[in-house]
C-alpha positions as CSV (number, residue, x, y, z in Angstrom):
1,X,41.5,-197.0,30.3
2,X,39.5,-193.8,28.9
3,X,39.7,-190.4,26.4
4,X,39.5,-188.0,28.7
5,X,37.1,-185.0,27.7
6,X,38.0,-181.8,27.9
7,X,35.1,-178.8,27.7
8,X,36.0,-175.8,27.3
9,X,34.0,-172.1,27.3
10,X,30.0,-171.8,26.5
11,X,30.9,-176.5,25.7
12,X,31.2,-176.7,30.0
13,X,28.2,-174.9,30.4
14,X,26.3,-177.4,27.8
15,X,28.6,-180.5,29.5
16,X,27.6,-179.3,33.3
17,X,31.4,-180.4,33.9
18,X,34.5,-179.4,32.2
19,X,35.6,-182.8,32.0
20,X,34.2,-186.3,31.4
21,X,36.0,-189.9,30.8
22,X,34.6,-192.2,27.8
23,X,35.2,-195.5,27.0
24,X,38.4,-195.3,24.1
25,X,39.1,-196.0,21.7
26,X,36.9,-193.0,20.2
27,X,36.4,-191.8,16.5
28,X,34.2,-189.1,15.5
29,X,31.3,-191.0,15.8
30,X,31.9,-192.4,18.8
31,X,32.1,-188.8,20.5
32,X,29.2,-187.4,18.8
33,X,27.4,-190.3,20.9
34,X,28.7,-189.9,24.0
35,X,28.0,-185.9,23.6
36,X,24.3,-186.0,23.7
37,X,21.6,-183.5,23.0
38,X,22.7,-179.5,22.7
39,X,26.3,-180.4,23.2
40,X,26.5,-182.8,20.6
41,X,24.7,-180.6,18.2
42,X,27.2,-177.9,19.2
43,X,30.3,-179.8,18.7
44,X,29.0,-180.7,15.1
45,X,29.2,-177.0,14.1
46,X,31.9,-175.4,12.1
47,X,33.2,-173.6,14.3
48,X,33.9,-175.9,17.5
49,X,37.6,-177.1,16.7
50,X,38.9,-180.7,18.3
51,X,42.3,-180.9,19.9
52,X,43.9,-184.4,20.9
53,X,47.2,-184.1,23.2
54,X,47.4,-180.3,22.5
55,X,46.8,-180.9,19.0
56,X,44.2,-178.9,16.4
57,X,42.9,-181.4,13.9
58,X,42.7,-179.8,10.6
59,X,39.4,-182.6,9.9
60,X,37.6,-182.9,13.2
61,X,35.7,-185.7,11.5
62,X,38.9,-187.5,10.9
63,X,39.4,-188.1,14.9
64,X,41.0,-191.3,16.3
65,X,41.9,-190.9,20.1
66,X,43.3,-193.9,22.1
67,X,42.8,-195.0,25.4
68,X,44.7,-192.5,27.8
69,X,44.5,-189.8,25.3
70,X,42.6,-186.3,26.0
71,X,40.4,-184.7,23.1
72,X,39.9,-181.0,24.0
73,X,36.7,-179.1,22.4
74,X,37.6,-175.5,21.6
75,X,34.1,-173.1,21.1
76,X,34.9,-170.5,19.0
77,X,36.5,-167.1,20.9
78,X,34.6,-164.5,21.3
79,X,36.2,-161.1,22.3
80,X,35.2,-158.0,23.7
């Protein structure tokens, strides 16, 4: 099994994809590794919020997603 990945906004353009599947289970530092580069460094900022199953974690850091679960990165919304 895998976490799925879900990119979304200005994250799929750094991702090239707006999905990906990593090995699970996965804790914060496990998906800062499999992100590397400009999207890793993105996700890392304050204002990129993490989402498993639907749900906002209040402490991105404090992520534990298992096998079969999706983890959903939210970029901040920008509006015109």
């Amino acid at each position: 099994m895998a976490v799925k990945l879900v990119f979304l906004g200005k994250l799929a353009d750094l991702a090239a994809a707006s999905e990906k599947d990593v090995a699970g289970p996965l804790d914060w530092a496990g998906l800062l590794d499999a992100l590397p580069g400009p999207l890793g460094e993105a996700v890392k900022g304050d204002k990129v919020r993490v989402a498993i199953d639907g749900v906002v974690l209040a402490d991105k850091t404090a992520l534990a997603a298992a096998d079969g679960q999706e983890i959903a990165l939210l970029p901040p919304v920008s509006g015109g």
